[in-house]
Each structure stands twice: as C-alpha cells, then as structure tokens.
SELO-346297 format. One record per residue (C-alpha): residue in one letter; y, x, z. Coordinates in Angstrom, 3 decimals. Each point is the difference from the previous one (the first is absolute). Layout:
SELO-346297
SITE;residuo;c2;c1;c3
SITE;A;Y;X;Z
...
***
This chain:
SELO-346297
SITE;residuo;c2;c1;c3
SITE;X;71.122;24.782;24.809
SITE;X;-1.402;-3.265;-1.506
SITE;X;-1.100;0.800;-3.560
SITE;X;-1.407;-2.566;-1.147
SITE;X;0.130;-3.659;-0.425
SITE;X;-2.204;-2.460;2.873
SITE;X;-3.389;-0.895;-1.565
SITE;X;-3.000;1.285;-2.154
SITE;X;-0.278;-0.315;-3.606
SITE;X;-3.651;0.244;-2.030
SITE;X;-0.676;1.155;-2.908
SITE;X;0.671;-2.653;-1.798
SITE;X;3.689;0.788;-0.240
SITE;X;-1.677;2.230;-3.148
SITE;X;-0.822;-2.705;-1.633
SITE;X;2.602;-2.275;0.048
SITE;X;2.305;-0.369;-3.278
SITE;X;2.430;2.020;-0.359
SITE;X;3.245;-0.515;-1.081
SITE;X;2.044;2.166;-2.560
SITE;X;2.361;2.803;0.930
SITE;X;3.041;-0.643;-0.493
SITE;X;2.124;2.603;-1.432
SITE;X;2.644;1.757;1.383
SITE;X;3.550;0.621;-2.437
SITE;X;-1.272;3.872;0.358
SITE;X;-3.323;-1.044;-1.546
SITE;X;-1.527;3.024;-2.257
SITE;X;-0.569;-0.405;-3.851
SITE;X;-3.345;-0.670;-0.713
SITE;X;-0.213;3.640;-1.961
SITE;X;-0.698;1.890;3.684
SITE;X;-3.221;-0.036;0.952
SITE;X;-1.762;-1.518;3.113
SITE;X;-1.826;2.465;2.052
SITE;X;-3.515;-0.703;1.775
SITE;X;-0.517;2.917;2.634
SITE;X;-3.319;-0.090;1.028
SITE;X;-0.829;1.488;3.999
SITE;X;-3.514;0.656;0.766
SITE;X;-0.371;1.541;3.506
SITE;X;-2.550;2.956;1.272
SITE;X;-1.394;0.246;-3.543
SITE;X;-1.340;3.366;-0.825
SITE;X;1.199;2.476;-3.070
SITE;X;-3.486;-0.723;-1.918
SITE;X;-0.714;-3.486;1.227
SITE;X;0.741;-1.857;-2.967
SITE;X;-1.519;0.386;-3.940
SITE;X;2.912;1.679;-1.497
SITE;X;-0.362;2.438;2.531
SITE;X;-3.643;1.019;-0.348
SITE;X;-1.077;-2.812;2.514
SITE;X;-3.171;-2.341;-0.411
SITE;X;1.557;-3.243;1.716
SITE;X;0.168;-2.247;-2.983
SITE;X;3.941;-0.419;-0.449
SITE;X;0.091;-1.514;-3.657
SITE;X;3.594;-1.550;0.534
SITE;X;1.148;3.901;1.205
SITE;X;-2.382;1.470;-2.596
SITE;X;2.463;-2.215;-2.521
SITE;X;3.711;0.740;1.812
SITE;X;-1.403;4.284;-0.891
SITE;X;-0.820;-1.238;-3.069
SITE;X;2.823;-0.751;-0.970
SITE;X;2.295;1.634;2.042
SITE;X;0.624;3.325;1.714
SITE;X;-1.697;1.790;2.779
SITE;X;1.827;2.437;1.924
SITE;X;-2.028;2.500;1.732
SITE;X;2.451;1.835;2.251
SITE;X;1.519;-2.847;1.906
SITE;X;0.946;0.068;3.318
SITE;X;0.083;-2.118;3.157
SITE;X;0.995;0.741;3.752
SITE;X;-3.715;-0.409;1.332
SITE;X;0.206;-3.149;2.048
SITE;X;1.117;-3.442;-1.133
SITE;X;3.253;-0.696;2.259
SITE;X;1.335;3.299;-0.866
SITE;X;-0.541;-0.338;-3.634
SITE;X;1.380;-3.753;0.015
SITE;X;3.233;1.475;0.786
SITE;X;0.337;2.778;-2.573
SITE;X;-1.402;-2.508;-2.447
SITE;X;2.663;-2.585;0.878
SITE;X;2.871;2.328;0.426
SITE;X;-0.235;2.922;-2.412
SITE;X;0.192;2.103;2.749
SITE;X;-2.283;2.100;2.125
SITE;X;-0.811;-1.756;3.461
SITE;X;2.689;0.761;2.913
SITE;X;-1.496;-0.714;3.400
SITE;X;1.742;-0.579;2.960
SITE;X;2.501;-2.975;1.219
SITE;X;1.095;-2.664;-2.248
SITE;X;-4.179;-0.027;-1.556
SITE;X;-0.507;1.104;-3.462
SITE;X;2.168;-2.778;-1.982
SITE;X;2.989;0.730;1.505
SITE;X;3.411;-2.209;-0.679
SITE;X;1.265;2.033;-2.451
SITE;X;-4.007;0.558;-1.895
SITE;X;0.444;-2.156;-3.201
SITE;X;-3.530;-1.608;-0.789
SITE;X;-1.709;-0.612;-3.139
SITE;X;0.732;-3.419;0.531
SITE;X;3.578;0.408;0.998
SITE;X;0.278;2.208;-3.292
SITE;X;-1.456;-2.571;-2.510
SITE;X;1.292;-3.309;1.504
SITE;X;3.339;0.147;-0.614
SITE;X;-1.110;1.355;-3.523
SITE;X;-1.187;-3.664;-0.219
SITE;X;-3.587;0.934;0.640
SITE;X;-2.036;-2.910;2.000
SITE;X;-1.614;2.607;2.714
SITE;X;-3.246;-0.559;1.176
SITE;X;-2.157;1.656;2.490
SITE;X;-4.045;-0.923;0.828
SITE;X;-1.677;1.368;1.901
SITE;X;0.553;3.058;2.732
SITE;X;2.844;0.642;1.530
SITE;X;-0.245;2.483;3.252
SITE;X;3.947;0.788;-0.378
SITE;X;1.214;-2.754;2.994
SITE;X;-1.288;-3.102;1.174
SITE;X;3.498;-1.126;1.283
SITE;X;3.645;-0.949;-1.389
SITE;X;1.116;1.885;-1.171
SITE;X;-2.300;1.658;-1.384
SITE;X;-2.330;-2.385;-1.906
SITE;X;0.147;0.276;-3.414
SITE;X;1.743;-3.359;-0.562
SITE;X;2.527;1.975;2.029
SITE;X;-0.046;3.000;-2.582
SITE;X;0.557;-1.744;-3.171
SITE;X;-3.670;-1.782;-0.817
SITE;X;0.469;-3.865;-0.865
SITE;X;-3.682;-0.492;0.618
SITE;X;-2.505;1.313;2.484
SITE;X;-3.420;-0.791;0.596
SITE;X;-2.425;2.353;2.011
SITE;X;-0.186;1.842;3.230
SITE;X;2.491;2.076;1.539
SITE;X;-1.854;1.803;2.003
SITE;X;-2.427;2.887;-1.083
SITE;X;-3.203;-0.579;-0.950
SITE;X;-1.615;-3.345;1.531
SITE;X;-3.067;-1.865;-0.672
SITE;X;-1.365;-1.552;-3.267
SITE;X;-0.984;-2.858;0.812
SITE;X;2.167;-1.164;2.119
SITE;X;3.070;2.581;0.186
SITE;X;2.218;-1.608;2.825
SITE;X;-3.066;0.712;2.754
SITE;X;0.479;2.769;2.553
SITE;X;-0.938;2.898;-0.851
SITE;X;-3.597;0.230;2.037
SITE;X;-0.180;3.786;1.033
SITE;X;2.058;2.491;-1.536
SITE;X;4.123;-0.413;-1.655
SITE;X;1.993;-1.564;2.718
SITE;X;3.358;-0.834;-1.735
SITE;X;1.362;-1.303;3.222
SITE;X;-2.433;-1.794;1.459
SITE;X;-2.554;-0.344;-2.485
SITE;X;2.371;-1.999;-2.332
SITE;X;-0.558;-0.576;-3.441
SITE;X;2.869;-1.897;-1.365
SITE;X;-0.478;-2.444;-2.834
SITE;X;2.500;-1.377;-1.911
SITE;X;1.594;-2.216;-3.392
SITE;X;3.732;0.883;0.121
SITE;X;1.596;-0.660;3.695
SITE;X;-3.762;-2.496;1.228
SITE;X;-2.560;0.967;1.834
SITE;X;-3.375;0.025;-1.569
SITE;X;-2.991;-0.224;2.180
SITE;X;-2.778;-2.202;-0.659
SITE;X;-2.230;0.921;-3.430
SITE;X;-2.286;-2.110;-2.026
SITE;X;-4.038;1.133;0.782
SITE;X;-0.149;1.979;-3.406
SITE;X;3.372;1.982;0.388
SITE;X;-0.066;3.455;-1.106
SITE;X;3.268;2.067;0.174
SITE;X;-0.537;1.204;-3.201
SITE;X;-0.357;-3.124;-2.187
SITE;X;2.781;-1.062;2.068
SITE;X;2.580;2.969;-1.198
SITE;X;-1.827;-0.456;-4.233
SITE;X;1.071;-3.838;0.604
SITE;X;3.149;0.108;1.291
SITE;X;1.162;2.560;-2.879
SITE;X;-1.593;-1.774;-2.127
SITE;X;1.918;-3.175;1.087
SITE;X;3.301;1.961;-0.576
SITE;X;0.083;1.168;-3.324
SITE;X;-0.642;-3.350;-0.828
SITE;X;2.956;-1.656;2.066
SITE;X;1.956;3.013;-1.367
SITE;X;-1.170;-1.072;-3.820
SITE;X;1.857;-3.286;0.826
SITE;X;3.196;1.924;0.516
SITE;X;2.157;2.483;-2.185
SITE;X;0.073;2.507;2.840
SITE;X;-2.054;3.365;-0.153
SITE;X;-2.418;0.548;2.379
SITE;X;-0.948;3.248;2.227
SITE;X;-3.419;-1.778;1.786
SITE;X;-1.016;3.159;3.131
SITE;X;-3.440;-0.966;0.232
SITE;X;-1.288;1.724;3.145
SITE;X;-3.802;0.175;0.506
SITE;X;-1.514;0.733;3.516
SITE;X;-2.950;0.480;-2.058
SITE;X;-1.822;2.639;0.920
SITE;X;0.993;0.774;3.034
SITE;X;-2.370;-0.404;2.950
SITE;X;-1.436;-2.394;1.482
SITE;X;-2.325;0.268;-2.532
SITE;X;-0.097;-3.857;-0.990
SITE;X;-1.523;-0.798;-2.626
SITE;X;-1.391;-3.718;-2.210
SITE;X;-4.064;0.266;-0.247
SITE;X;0.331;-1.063;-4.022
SITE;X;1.330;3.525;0.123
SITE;X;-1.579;2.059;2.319
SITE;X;-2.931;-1.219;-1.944
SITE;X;0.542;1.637;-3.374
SITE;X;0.217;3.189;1.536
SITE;X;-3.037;0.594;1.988
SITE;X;-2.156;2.765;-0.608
SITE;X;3.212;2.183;-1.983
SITE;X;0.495;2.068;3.235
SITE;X;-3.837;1.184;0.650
SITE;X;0.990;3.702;-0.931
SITE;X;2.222;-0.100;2.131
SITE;X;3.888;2.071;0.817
SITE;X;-0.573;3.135;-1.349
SITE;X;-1.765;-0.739;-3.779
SITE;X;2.993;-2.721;0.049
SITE;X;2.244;2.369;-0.094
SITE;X;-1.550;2.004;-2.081
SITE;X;-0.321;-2.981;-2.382
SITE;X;3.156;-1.105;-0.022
SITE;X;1.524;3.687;-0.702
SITE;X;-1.899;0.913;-3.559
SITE;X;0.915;-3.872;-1.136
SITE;X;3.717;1.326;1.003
SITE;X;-0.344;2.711;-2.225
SITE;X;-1.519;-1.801;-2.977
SITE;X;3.141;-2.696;0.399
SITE;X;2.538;2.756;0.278
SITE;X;1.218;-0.700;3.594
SITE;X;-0.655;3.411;0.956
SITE;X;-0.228;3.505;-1.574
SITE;X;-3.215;1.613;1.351
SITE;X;1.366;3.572;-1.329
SITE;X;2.860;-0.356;3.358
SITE;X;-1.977;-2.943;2.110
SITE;X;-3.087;0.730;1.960
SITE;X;-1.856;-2.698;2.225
SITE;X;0.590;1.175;3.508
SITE;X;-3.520;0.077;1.307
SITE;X;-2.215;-0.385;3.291
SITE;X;-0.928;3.182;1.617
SITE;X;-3.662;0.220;-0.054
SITE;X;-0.795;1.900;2.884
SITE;X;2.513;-2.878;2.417
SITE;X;-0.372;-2.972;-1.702
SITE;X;4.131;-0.059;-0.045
SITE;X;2.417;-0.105;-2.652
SITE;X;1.737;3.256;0.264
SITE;X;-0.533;-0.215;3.689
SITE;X;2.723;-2.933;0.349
SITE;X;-2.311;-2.960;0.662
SITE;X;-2.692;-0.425;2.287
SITE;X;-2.345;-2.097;-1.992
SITE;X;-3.444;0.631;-1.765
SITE;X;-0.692;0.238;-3.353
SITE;X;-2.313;-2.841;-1.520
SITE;X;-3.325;1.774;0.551
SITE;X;0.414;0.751;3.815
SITE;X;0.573;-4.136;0.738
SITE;X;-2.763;-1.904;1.555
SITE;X;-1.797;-2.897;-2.409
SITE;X;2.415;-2.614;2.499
SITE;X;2.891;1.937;-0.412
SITE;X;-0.219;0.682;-3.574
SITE;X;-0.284;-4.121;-0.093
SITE;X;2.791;-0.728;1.700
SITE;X;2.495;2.755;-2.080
SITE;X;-1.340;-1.604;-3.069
SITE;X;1.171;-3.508;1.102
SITE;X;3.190;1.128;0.717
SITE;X;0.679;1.555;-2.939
SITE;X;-1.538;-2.932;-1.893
SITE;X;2.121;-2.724;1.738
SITE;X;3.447;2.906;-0.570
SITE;X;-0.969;-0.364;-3.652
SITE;X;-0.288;-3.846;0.212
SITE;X;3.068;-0.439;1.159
SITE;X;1.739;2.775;-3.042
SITE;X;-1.946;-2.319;-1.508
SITE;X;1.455;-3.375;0.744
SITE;X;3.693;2.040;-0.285
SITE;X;-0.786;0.550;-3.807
SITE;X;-0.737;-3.809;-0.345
SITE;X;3.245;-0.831;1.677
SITE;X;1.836;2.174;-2.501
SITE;X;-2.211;-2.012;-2.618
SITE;X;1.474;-3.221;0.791
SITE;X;3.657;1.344;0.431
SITE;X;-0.206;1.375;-3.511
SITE;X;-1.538;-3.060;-1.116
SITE;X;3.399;-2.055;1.379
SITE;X;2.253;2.119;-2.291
SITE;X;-2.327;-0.256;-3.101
SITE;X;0.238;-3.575;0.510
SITE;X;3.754;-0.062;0.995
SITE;X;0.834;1.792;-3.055
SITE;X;1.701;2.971;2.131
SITE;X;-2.957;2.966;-0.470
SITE;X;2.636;1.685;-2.759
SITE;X;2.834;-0.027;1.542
SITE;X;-1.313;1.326;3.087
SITE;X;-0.613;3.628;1.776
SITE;X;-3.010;0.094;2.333
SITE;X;-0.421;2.701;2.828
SITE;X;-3.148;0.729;1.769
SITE;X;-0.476;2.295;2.384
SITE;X;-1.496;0.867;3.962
SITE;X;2.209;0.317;2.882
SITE;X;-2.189;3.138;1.265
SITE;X;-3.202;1.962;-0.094
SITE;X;-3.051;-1.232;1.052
SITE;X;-0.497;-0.949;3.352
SITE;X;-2.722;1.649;2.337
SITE;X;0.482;-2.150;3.268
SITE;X;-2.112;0.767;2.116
SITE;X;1.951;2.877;1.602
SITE;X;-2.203;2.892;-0.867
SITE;X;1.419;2.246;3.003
SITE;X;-0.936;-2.884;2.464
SITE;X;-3.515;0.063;1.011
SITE;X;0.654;-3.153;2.911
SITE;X;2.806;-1.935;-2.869
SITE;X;-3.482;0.157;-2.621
SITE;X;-2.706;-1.142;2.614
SITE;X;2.803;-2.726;0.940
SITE;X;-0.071;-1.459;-3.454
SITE;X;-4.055;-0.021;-0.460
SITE;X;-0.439;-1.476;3.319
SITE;X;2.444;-3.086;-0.551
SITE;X;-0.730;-0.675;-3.858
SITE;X;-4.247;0.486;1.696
SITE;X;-1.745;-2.684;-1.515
SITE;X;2.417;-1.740;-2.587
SITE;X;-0.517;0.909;-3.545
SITE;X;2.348;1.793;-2.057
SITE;X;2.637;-2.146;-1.554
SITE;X;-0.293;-3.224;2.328
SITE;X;3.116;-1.233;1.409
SITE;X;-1.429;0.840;3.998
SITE;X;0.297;3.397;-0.727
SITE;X;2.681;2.748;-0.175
SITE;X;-1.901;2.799;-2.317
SITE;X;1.502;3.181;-1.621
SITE;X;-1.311;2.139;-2.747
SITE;X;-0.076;2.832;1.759
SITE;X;0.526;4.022;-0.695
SITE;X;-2.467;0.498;-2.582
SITE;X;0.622;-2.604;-2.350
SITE;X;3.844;-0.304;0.891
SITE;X;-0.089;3.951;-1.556
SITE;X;-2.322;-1.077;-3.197
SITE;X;2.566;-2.700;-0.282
SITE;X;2.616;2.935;-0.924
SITE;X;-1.574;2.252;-2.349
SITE;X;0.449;2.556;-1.211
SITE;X;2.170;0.679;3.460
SITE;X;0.216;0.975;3.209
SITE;X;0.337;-2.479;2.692
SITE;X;1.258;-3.566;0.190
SITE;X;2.933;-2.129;1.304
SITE;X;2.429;1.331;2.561
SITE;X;-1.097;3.914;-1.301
SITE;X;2.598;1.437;-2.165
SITE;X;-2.690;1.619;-2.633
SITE;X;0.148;-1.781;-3.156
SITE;X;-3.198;-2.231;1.108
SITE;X;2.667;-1.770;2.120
SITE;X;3.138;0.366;-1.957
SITE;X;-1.310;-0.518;-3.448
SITE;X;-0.240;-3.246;-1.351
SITE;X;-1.769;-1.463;-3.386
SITE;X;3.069;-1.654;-1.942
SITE;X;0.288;-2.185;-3.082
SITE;X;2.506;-1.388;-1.542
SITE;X;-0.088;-2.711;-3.207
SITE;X;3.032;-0.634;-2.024
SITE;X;-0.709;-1.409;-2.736
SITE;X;1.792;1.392;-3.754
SITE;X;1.178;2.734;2.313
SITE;X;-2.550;1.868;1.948
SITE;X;-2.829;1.857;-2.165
SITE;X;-3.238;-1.845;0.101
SITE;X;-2.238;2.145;2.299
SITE;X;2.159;2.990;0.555
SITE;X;-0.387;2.153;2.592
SITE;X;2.650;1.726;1.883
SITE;X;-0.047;3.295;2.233
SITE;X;3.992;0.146;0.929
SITE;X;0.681;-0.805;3.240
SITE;X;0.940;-3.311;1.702
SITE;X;0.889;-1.505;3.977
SITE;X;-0.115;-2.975;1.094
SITE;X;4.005;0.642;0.594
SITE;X;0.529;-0.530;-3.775
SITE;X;-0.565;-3.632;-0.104
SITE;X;3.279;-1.128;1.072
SITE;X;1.537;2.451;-3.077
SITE;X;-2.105;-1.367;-2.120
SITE;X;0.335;-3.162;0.337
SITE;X;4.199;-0.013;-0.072
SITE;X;-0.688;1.291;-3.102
SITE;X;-1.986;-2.676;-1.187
SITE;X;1.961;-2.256;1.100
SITE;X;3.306;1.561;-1.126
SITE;X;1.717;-0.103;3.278
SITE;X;1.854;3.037;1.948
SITE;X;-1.059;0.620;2.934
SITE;X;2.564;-1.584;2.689
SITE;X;2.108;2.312;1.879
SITE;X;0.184;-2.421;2.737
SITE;X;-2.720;-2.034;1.964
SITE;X;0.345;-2.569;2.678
SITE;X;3.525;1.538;0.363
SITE;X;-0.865;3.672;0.248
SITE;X;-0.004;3.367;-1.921
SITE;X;-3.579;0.056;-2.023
SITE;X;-2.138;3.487;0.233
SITE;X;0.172;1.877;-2.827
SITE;X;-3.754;-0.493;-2.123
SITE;X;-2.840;2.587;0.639
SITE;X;-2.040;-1.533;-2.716
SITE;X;0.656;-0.091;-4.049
SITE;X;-0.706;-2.184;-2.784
SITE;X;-3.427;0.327;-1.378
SITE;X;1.100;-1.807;-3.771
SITE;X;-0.139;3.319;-1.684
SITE;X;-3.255;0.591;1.036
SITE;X;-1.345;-3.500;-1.139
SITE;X;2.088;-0.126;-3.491
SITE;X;-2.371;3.425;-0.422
SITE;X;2.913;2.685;0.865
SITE;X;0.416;2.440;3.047
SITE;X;1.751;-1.279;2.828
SITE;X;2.224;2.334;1.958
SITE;X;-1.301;1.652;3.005
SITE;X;0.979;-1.874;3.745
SITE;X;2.724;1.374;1.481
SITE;X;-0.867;0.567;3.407
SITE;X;-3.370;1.480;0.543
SITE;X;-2.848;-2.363;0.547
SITE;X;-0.874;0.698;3.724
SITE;X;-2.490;-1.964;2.366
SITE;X;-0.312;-0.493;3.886
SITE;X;-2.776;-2.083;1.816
SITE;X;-1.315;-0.016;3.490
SITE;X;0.990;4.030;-0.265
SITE;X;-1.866;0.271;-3.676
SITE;X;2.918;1.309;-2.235
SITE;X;-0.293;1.371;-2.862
SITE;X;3.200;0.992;-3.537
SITE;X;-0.684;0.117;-3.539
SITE;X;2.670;2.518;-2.220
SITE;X;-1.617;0.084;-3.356
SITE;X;-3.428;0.634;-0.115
SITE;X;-0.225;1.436;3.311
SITE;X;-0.701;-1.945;3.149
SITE;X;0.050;1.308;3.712
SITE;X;-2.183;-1.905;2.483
SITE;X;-0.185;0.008;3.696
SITE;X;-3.660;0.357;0.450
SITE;X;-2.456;-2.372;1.258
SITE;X;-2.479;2.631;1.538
SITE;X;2.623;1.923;1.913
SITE;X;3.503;-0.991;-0.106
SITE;X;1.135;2.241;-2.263
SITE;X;1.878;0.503;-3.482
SITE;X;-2.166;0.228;-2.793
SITE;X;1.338;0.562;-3.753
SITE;X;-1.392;-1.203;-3.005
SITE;X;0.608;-0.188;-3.937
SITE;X;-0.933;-3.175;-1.319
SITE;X;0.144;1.509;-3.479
SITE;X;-2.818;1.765;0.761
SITE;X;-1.909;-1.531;3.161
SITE;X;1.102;-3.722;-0.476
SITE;X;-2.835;-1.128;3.185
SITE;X;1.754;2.922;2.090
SITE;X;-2.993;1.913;0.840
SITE;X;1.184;3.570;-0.353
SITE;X;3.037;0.853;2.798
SITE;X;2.505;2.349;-1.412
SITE;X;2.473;0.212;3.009
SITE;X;-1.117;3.659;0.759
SITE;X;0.229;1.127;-3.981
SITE;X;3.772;-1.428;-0.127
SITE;X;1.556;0.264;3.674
SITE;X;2.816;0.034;-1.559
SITE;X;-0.313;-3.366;-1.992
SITE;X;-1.402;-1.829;3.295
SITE;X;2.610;1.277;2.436
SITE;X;2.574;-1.640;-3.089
SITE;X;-1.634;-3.357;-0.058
SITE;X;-0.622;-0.225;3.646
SITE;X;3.937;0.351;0.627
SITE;X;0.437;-2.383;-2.769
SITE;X;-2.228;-2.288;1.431
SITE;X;1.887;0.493;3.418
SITE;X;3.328;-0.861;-1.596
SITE;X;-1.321;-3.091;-1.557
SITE;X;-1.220;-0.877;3.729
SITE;X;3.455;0.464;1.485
SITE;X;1.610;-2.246;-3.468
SITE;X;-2.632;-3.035;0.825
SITE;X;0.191;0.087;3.668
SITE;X;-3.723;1.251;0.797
SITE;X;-0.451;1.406;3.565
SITE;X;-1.699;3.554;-0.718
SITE;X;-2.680;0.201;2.454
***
C-alpha cells in the first residue's frame, strides 16, 4: 500500500507560516486545559536532576519544582509496548490486528472530537502504514519518524548495522509526505523542540485546546550527540559506573526520591566483578587505561545528548510563556523505559560485533552506531536492578513529573502508584469527555488504567482494578500491593519481593511465603490468558 504522497519535503516545511486552526462547532471552552506530554526514550530512573542525576537539566529541575514527582510509576519496559498502553489505557495485547487495534480508542481519537487540535512530534514505532499512522488515529499533525529509533543527524538513513525494520527503513514523515533529505546541521532533537514549539504557537492563533505528544528519540542509541555538548561534559565520568551510582543514590536520598530505611543500592560482587551475577561486565577498576577512555566517552556523549533534551524542553516552555498558555496548561514528563544496556551482555560475538564496526570513529559522530553499554545502562537506573526489557523496577520504573499550575503542589512528591495505562483516564477527565463506547464502528475494551486527578489535586486515588502485570521477551513479572513476584533473571524462576520493605528487590521472599507466590503467579497467569500472551 502507497502511503504517502510522490516527492520529498525538507525541513523547511517547519518553517513556513502557519495558518490558524480553524475551529470545529465541538470546539472546547477555553477553561480545559491543553496538555504537553513529554516522551523521552531509554532514559534511566536517576538520569535527570530531580532524580539525583548530575546531567544539568535546569528546564526539568524547574517542571519538579514546581510540580510533582511520582516515584512509583510504571512502564512496560520497551518503547513499542509502552506506546500502546500509553495511547490506549490499556495493557498491550499482542497478536493479529497489532497493538492499536480497530476498536483501541487513542489519545488522539479521545481528545479530538473533544475539540482538542492533536499533535504528535516526534516517535512513533506504533505503524508506518494506513492505517495505522497517527494521522490515521486521530492526530491532525505529525512530524517525526515512524520507525524506532533512527539516526540524529539525519534520521531517514538506513539503519547501518543493527534494527532492521524491514529492510533497514527508517521512515520520515510531515503528515501523509515523505521526508528524506536534511539540512547539514539537523539534529532529531532540535527538530522534535521546534516543531512543538511551532504548534503551541499555531494553536495560540486558534480557540482550540491543545494535547501536543512530543516524542523524543533522545536517548536512545546511536549515541549521537552535538560537540557544543559533548564538550561540557568531559572529564564528569573519570570515576567511572560504580561511584556513579553510588553518587547518584545518597543525592536520591537527600531529594526524597527514595527512602534508604526500605531501598538499598544493589551492588557489584567483589569477588566477580558482576552485579549480582546478572551481567558480565567489570567494575571500573578492572578496565584497561583504553577501555576506561572509551566508557567515559560514551557516557559523556549519553549525557550530552540528556543534555540537549533538557534544552529542547527549554524552548518548548519558552513558546507557551510567550503564547500566554503556561497557566492554563498540564505538562507530563516522563521515560518510556529503563535504561538501556545494549550491548547484549549474554552475547560475547553480538559485543565484539559492535567494537569492531564503531573501531576507529569517535563516540557521538554520525559514522558510528555506539551503545552505552551494561555498566552504565545499570548506573543509569539506580537505585535498581537491571534496565529496559527486564521487568525489575530498573526497567519498569520511570522518573515522572507533572506541572499544573494553581493545581498541583509546587514540588510535591508522590509514592502512590501510577502506569502508563492511566493516561488515557486522565486525560478524558481533563478534558470532560466519556469515554466512547464505540470506535471506528466497534465495541471499545473496557479501561485497565484510572484517572490519576486525585492524586495530583493532593488526594488518594483508588487502586487499578486489574492487577498491574508485565510480559517481555519471557521477563514477567505482577504487582498486588506492595508485593511484587518476578521471574528471575539468573534462573528462570519466581522470585517474591515487598517493595515496602526492599524497594531495589534484593532480598527474594518466594520460599518465606510459597503461599503468596504460588497466588500471584496464577494471577499473573490469568492476566496472560485476559491480554492474549503466549505462556512459554
């Protein structure tokens, strides 16, 4: 199927003038609020100042400020799948028919017809074709890649080495065109900042609300980054991983993020080098003077680009200061997943494949295709264990803040729990619209997810009404309470914890409560069975 229309288009559709939107009979009053939900992708639990990070994020430092930070939110450990339970309020259902089915209403097919103008920049990863694009699932505007992640500088160039996306595509687009020729100083993320920038401005012109989905790729590997920034953070990663972590953890506890009387850091086992046995890598002190080198630049250019991020989000809220619309607007930020630790660390041949092509190319050039790799990709998610695609909380938990202003308490801090499958209830809400019983002619699921209002007008919101349950490349893991039963990394097994007590899950408790576990693990079985995962 032909997608799109004949042709390329540069950037400089960005630029041109925009018109007003026009709007529709339906049109909202101006009393509900736009919404700004901000996507970063890959970024770690701790990688950002409000969450005991040292990458200088002022404009994020601000948002926590004065806003809230949740500290038990939850993703589904890998971008696609938490796409979907973002934009559907429900937990991802693999299989035929992808995971926006017919019948899935979208955020944007929620808020459109509540005259919201819908916007999406940024990442998409949920369909490349009709009808599946998001102009086909209730956006007015897109602008990004549709793909997964792509490069930086220019983001429509096959993919040199590793993600295939049939054929090494990575798919481009403005609306229903083609994009694939960049100007010489593109860079994805200034791109994404721009364009959302752009759009609260053309939505200023209009009476409409706005709900702007700005989707960073930033970030994710390749490890791209713009030397202005990869120069202000040379030399910060000499001590290396493990004092980073370490680091990062007591500035955690001094901010309130974490409660060191229930949190431990999970630490390397001196006598293997290993954290808790589940990652070949060294620690800091066994590396080579040229190895040590190289982690450092890859952590500095990872931080460079978190860097440029922040700026983005800098000149965003810049264009609703000057728009007039920073009041009347709510503002979500949060990751899609964990850290990321690509290289595979079970894949001796994978690793040596990715130092022998990236072989003499520095660290954040455009010529190369660099990850962070194990070590760092775990520092990135203190105070837990593991990173994206795991389902410990160092790749299910993500930071999240929210800023709504005259409503949400300046620089509260929240420990109730949240999923990414609460979006779509809480933004009905906002926007004072049912949910439909009917989409594109058929029966809508019922919503796994639940408003999270009471929780930012300072209250208690009710508890989900389904269990929150997890499956990924056979990681699973359920949450009831404060308990949480994983399958185990080290050997495939169901391990129980109490996050009351042992928040970084360090202490398994399956063989104190059989009992509990066997409960959880049929629970988790029949919430398998509901969603249509194949039980391997």
């Amino acid at each position: 199927m032909n997608i799109f229309r004949p042709g390329f288009v540069f950037l400089t559709i960005l630029t041109a003038g925009y018109a007003a939107v026009a709007a529709p009979a339906n049109a909202a009053p101006a009393s509900r609020p736009n919404v700004l939900l901000i996507v970063a992708d890959d970024l770690g639990f701790s990688d950002i100042g409000p969450y005991g990070g040292e990458i200088s994020t002022p404009n994020l430092d601000r948002l926590a400020s004065e806003g809230m930070r949740f500290t038990q939110f939850y993703n589904c450990a890998v971008c696609v799948m938490t796409r979907a339970a973002l934009y559907s309020g429900l937990f991802p259902r693999p299989g035929k028919g992808g995971l926006l089915r017919n019948n899935t209403v979208t955020l944007g097919e929620a808020l459109r017809p509540a005259g919201y103008f819908t916007v999406l920049t940024g990442k998409w990863h949920l369909g490349s074709e009709a009808p599946h694009r998001p102009i086909d699932r209730g956006f007015d505007e897109y602008y990004g890649v549709l793909s997964g992640c792509c490069d930086y500088f220019s983001p429509a160039k096959p993919d040199p080495y590793f993600y295939n996306d049939g054929g090494n595509r990575r798919i481009f687009a403005h609306n229903d065109q083609l994009i694939t020729e960049f100007p010489a100083d593109y860079y994805t993320t200034n791109a994404f900042s721009d364009h959302a920038a752009d759009m609260i401005r053309r939505a200023a012109k209009s009476n409409r609300p706005f709900f702007i989905n700005l989707c960073y790729t930033a970030p994710h590997f390749p490890l791209h980054a713009l030397a202005e920034d990869v120069a202000r953070q040379r030399g910060k990663y000499r001590d290396g991983y493990d004092k980073l972590r370490a680091r990062r953890f007591q500035r955690q506890i001094e901010l309130g993020i974490v409660n060191p009387a229930v949190t431990k850091l999970s630490n390397i086992d001196p006598k293997t080098g290993t954290y808790r046995y589940e990652y070949q890598t060294k620690s800091w002190d066994q590396l080579d003077q040229a190895s040590r080198q190289r982690e450092e630049e890859r952590m500095e250019v990872y931080a460079a680009m978190v860097d440029r991020l922040d700026q983005g989000i800098g000149r965003v809220l810049s264009a609703l200061a000057e728009t007039g619309l920073a009041k009347n607007t709510v503002i979500f930020f949060l990751s899609d997943n964990g850290g990321c630790t690509r290289w595979s660390e079970n894949n001796a041949k994978e690793m040596a494949g990715f130092i022998e092509y990236n072989r003499g190319v520095p660290v954040g050039d455009g010529r190369g295709y660099e990850f962070v790799g194990p070590s760092w990709g775990w520092a990135q998610n203190a105070p837990f264990r593991h990173a994206k695609t795991w389902t410990y909380e160092g790749g299910l938990c993500t930071p999240m803040i929210v800023r709504w202003p005259g409503v949400v308490k300046a620089g509260a801090i929240t420990h109730q729990q949240g999923h990414v499958i609460d979006f779509l209830p809480t933004l009905l809400q906002l926007a004072n619209r049912p949910y439909p019983e009917k989409n594109n002619g058929e029966k809508t699921p019922a919503l796994e997810g639940r408003s999270l209002i009471p929780i930012l007008r300072g209250g208690t919101a009710e508890p989900h009404q389904v269990p929150l349950a997890w499956e990924l490349y056979g990681n699973r893991a359920i949450r009831d309470g404060d308990w949480k039963l994983v399958w185990g990394a080290s050997d495939r097994r169901w391990e129980l914890y109490n996050l009351a007590t042992d928040r970084s899950e360090t202490t398994d408790l399956s063989g104190k409560y059989p009992d509990r576990s066997t409960k959880m693990a049929a629970g988790w079985e029949q919430w398998a069975k509901r969603t249509g995962v194949v039980i391997k």
